[in-house]
N, C-alpha and C positions, 0 to 999 in steps of 0.2 A: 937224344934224337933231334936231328932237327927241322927247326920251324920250316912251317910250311908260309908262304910269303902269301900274302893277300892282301890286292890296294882295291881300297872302295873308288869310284871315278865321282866328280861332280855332284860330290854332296854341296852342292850350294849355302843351303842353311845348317849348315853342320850338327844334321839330327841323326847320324848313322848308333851313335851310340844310346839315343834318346829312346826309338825303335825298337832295338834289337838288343840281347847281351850278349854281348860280344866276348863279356867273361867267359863265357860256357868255354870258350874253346882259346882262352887264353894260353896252354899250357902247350895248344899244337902248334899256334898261328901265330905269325906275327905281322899286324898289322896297321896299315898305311890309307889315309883318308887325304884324298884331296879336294878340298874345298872349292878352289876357283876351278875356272875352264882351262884346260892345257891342250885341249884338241887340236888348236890350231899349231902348237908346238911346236917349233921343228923339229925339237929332239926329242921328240916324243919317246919314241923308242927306245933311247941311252937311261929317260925316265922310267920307263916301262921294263926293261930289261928283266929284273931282276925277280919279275914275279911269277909266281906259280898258278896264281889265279885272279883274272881281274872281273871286278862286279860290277857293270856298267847300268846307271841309270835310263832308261830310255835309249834316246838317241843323240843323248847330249857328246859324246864324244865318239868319233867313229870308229868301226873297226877294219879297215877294209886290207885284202890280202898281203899288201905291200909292208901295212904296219906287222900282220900276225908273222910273213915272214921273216920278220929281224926279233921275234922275240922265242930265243928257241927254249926258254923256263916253261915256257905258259902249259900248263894241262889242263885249266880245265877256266872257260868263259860264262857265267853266268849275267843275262839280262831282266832285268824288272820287267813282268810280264811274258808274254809266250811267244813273242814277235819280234822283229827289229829290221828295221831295214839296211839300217848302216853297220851290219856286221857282213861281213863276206865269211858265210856259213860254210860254202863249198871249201874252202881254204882251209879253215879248220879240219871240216871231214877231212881234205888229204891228210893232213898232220894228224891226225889222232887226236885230236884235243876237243875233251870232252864239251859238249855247250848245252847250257838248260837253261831252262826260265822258273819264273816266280808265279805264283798266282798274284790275282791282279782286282781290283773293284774301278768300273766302267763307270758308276751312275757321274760320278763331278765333269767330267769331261762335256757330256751333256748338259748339266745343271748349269755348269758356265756358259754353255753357247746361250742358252736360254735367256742368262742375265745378263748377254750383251746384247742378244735380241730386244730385251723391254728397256735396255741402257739407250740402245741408239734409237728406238722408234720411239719413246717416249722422252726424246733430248735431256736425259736425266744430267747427264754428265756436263752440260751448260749449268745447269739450275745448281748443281752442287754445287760448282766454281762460283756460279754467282752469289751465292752465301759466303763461300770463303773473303769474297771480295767486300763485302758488305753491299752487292745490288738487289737485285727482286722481281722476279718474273720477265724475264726475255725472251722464252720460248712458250710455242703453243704445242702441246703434247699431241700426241693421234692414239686412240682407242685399237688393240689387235683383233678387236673381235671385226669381222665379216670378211678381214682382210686373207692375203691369201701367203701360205709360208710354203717356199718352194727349197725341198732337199735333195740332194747333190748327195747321193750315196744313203740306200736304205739298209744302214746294217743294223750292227746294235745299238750305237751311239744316233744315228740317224731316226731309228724309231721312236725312241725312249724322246726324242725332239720332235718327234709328230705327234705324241701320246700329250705331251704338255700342250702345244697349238691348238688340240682337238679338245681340250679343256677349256682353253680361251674363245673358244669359239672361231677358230680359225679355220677356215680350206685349205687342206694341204695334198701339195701334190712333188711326184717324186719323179725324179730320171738318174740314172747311168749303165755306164758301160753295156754293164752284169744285170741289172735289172730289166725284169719283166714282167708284163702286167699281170699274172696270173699272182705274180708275190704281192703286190701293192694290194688287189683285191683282199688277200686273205685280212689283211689287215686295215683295212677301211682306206688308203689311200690311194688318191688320182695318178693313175701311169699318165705322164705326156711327155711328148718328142722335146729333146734337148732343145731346142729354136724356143717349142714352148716353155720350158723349165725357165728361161731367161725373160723371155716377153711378158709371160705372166705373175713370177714374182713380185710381192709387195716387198718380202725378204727372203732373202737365199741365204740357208745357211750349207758350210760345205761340210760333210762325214764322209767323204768317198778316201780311199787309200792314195798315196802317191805312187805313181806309177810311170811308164812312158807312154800310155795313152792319157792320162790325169794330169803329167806336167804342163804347168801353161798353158790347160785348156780355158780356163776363165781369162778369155786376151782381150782385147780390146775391140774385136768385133762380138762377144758375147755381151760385150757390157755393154754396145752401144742398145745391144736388144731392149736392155732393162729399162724401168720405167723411171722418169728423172727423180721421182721422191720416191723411190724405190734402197734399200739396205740390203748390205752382204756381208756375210758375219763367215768367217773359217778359224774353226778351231780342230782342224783335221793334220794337213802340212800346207806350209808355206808357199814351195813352187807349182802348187795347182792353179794359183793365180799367176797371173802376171804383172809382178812389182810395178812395173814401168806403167804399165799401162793402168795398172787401178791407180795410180797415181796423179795418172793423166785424167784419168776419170771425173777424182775426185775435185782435183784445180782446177776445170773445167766444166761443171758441175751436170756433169752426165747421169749422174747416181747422186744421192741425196748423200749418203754418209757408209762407213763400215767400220768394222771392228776385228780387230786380227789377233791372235794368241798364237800366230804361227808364222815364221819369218823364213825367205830361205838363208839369213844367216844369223845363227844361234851364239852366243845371246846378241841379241842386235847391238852393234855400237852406238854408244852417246852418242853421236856426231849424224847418223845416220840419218835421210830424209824422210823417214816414215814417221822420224818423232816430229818432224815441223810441217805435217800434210794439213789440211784445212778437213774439218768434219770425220775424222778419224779416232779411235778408241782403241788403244794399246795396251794388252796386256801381255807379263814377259810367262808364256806359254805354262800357266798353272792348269790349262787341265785336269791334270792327271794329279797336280799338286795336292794331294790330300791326307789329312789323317789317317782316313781309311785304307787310302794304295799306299801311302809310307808304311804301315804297317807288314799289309803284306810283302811289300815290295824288300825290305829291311829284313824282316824274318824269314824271308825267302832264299837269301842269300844264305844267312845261317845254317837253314835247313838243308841248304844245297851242298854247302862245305862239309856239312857233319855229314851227309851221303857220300858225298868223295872221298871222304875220309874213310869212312869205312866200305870202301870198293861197290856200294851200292848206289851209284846215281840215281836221282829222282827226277822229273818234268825235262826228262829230256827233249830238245826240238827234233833232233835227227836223231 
């Protein structure tokens, strides 16, 4: 009989076998883990060719129609979690090709925005370098409590970051697109107009989806709203801000500081200018980075293959 081909994408820290056993299904599969990023690839596809089933991490490497049309093996795509933006889903559906998701654990993704929220308002990340250095108190810290945390998308990742504030003692208040006050009530939080969300924040953090209403909405007339020792923290996507402009922000010291886990290009280059911004905190997009969503996110794959395998798909998207 033969193998059924299946390459894992963008295992960065090469934990795909750590995860999951992959023995299980040693005798159907044969399988291929790619470590680094090849998204940008040109040949992506002469790469790609040969498989039957690729398991994409996120949104680290795309899928969009022009790739799925040159790979005529593929049957069946599964992604880590239930979502993806960078797969062109419709394309699949014409081709027949099966596509599912994983279950998924949300709480990290929060938990980090959280810990670049108390990173950059309490200048932590000076004071740590200045130990490294051997100096001693350069910065004067600020307390969250009375201040006000303004959220950019109340979903689930967005709550679970207004439940923590409202513990600190924080006001917080919420706008977008989709939101409406009658949701923020149920949940103890201030509906106010986008003008407001900007003016009023002490820190804005962004949960809202990437969208064509969301791209580069945070531009450089938003930011001028905000308050000069004011913080903006996104661990949603990349291009809801505006590179250019939070950067002009930052050199120009229109906003006190920010904190990003989300680029619009993945993984960001060394050379890149976000890593030499003045009052900036970089993390390379571990949101999602956890024990707990590796987990699922790994065993999901598994799960999903041994469904294909035996003509019973499971978590299908469409």
């Amino acid at each position: 009989m033969k193998k059924i081909k299946v390459a894992v994408l963008d295992d960065y820290q090469n934990v795909t076998r750590h995860f999951a056993n992959w023995e299980k299904l040693i005798e159907k599969i044969e399988l291929k883990i790619f470590n680094e990023y090849i998204g940008d690839d040109p040949n992506l596809s002469k790469k790609l060719f040969d498989y039957d089933i690729l398991c994409l991490m996120r949104e680290r490497t795309p899928l969009p129609g022009n790739l799925i049309n040159k790979l005529p093996n593929l049957k069946l795509v599964i992604t880590s979690g239930m979502w993806n933006a960078s797969v062109d889903s419709e394309t699949l559906k014409e081709k027949n090709i099966i596509y599912c998701g994983t279950e998924t654990k949300i709480h990290s993704t929060a938990e980090l925005a959280w810990a670049l929220i108390m990173n950059s308002w309490r200048g932590l990340q000076t004071e740590i370098q200045n130990m490294k250095d051997g100096n001693w108190q350069t910065t004067i810290g600020r307390g969250l409590k009375g201040n006000t945390l303004g959220i950019f998308g109340l979903g689930k990742q967005g709550l679970q970051v207004a439940n923590y504030a409202k513990v600190f003692g924080m006001r917080v208040i919420a706008w977008s697109h989709n939101l409406k006050q009658e949701d923020c009530v149920k949940v103890g939080v201030e509906y106010v107009k986008s003008d407001d969300l900007f003016k009023m924040s002490d820190i804005l953090t962004i949960h809202t989806r990437l969208s064509d209403r969301t791209r580069g909405y945070v531009d450089k007339f938003n930011l001028r709203l905000m308050k000069k020792k004011s913080v903006i923290v996104n661990t949603s996507r990349g291009p809801i801000i505006r590179e250019k402009d939070l950067i002009d922000a930052l050199n120009n010291d229109v906003i006190f500081s920010a904190a990003l886990d989300v680029y619009d290009q993945e993984p960001l280059p060394r050379d890149h200018i976000l890593r030499r911004t003045r009052n900036l905190i970089l993390t390379p997009h571990i949101g999602y980075v956890s024990e707990e969503a590796y987990e699922k996110f790994f065993n999901g794959y598994l799960k999903a293959i041994e469904a294909f395998i035996n003509k019973k798909p499971i978590n299908q998207i469409f």
